[in-house]
C-alpha positions as CSV (number, residue, x, y, z in Angstrom):
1,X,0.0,0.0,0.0
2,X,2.9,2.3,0.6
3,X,4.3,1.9,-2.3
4,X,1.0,2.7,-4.1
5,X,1.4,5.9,-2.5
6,X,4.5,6.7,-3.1
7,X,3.9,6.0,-6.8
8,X,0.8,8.2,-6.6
9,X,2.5,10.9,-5.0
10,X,5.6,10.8,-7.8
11,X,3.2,11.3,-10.4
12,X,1.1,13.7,-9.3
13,X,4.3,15.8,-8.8
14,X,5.6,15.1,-12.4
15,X,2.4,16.0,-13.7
16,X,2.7,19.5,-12.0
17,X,6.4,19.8,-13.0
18,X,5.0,19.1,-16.3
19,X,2.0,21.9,-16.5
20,X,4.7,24.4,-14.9
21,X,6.9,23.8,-18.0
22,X,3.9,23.8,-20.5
23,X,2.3,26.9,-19.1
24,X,5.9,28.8,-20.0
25,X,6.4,27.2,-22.9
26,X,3.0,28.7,-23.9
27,X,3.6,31.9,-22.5
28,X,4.3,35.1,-25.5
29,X,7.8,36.0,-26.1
30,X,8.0,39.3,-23.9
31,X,11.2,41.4,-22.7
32,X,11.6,40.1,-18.9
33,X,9.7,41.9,-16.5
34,X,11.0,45.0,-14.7
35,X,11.0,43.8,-11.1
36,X,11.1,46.8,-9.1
37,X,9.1,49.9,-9.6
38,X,11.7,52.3,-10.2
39,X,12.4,49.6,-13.0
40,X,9.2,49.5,-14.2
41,X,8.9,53.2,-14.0
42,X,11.9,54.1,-16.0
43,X,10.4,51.5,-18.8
44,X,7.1,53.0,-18.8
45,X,9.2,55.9,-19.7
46,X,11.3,54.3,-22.1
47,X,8.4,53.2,-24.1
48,X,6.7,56.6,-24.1
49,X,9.6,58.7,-25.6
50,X,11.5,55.4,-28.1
51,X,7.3,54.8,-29.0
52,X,7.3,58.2,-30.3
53,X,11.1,58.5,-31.5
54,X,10.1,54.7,-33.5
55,X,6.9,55.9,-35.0
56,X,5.6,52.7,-32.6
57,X,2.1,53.6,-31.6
58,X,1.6,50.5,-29.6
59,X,4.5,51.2,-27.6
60,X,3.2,55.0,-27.2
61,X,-0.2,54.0,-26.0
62,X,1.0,51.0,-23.5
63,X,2.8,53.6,-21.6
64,X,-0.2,56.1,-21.5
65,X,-3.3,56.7,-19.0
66,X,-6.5,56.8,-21.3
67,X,-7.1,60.5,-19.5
68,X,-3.9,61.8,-20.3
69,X,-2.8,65.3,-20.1
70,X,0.1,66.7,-21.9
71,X,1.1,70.2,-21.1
72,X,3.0,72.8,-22.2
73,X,3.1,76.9,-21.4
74,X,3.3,78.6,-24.3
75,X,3.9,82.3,-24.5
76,X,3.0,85.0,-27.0
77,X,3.9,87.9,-28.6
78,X,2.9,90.0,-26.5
79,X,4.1,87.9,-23.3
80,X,0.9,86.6,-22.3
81,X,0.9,82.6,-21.7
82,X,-1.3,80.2,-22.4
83,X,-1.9,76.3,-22.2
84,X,-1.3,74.0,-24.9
85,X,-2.5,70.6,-24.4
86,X,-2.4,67.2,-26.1
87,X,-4.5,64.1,-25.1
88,X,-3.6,60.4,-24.7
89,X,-5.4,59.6,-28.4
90,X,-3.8,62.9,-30.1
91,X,-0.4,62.2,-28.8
92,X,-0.7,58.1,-30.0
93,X,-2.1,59.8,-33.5
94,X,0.7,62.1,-33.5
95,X,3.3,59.4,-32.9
96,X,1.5,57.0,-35.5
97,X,2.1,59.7,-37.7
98,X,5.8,61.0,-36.7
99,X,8.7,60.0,-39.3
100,X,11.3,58.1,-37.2
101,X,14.2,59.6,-35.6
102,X,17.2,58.4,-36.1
103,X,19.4,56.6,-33.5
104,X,22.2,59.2,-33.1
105,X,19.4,61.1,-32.8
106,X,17.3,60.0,-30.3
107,X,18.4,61.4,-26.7
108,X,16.2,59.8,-23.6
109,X,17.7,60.6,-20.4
110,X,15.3,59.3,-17.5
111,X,15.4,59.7,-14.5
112,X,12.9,58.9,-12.1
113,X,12.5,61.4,-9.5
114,X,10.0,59.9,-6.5
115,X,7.8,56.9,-5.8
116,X,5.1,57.0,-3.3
117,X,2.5,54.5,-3.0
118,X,0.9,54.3,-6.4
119,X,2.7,57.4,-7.6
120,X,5.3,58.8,-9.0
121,X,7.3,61.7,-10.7
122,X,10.3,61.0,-13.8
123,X,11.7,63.4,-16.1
124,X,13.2,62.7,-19.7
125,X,15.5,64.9,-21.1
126,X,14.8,64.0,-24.9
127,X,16.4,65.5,-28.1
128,X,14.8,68.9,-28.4
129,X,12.6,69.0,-25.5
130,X,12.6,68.0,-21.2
131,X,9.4,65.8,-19.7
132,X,8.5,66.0,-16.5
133,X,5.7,62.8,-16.1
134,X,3.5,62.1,-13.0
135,X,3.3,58.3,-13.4
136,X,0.4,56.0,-11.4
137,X,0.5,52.3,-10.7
138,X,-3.4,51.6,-12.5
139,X,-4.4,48.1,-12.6
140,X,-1.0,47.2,-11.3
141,X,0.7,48.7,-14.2
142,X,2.9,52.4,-14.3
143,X,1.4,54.4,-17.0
144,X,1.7,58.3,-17.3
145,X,-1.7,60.8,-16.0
146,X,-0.1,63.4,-16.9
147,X,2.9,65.6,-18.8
148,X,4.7,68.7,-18.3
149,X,7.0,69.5,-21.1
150,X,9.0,72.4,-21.9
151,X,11.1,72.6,-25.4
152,X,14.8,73.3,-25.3
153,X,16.5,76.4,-26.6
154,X,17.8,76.1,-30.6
155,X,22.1,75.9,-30.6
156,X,23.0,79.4,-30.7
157,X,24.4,79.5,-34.1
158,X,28.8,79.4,-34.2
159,X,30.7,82.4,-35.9
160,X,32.8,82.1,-38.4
C-alpha cells in the first residue's frame, strides 16, 4: 500500500512539474519583466519617448493613461501665456504619424525622481525638448496621468 502511495504521489508531482513547463512554454515572447518599480517606471518611460522616437504607436499607447494630459506653457507675442494641451489619443495619433528619428538622434535621459504608493514623478531629457511625467500604478501597471514638457532652446548659431 505504501508503495502505491508513493507512486501516486511521484506522479502527481511530475504531472505538475509538467504543467509548470507547458504553461511557460506557452507563455508570449516578452522582454523580462522589470522587477522593481523604479524599474518598471523608467520602462514606462522608455516606451513613451523610443514609441514616439520609433513611430511605434503600440508602444506609445502601452505607456499612457487613457485620460492623459500633456502640457506645455506657451507664450505670445505679447508675453501673455497660455496652455497647450495634447491628449492620450492625439499624442498616440501624432506618434502614428511621426517619421522616425534616427538613432544618433534620439536622446532619452530618465530619470525617475520619486515613488510614493501608487505614484510617481520622472523626467526625460529628450532631443529637443525636457518631460516631467506624474506616473500612477493603474491596474498594477505604471502608465503616465499626466505631462509637463518644456522645449529646449535652438544651438546658438557658431561664428565664423
Amino acid at each position: 500500500m505504501q508503495r502505491l502511495a508513493t507512486l501516486f504521489f511521484v506522479l502527481l508531482l511530475v504531472s505538475v512539474v509538467q504543467l509548470g513547463v507547458q504553461a511557460q512554454e506557452k507563455a508570449p515572447d516578452k522582454a523580462p519583466a522589470a522587477t522593481s518599480d523604479a524599474e518598471q517606471i523608467k520602462q514606462t518611460a522608455l516606451d513613451y519617448i523610443e514609441g514616439f522616437y520609433e513611430a511605434d504607436a503600440a508602444r506609445m499607447e502601452r505607456a499612457l493613461h487613457p485620460e492623459l494630459a500633456k502640457r506645455i506653457v506657451r507664450t505670445d507675442q505679447r508675453g501673455r501665456n497660455s496652455l497647450g494641451q495634447m491628449s492620450a489619443l492625439t499624442l498616440v495619433n501624432a506618434t502614428r504619424t511621426h517619421e522616425k528619428t534616427p538613432k544618433d538622434k534620439q536622446q532619452k535621459d530618465v530619470t525617475v525622481l520619486d515613488i510614493f504608493g501608487n505614484a510617481a514623478s520622472a523626467k526625460i531629457v529628450a532631443t529637443d525638448w525636457i518631460d516631467y511625467l506624474h506616473l500612477a500604478k493603474w491596474n498594477g501597471r505604471w502608465v503616465i496621468v499626466n505631462v509637463l514638457w518644456e522645449t529646449k532652446p535652438a544651438p546658438a548659431a557658431t561664428a565664423k
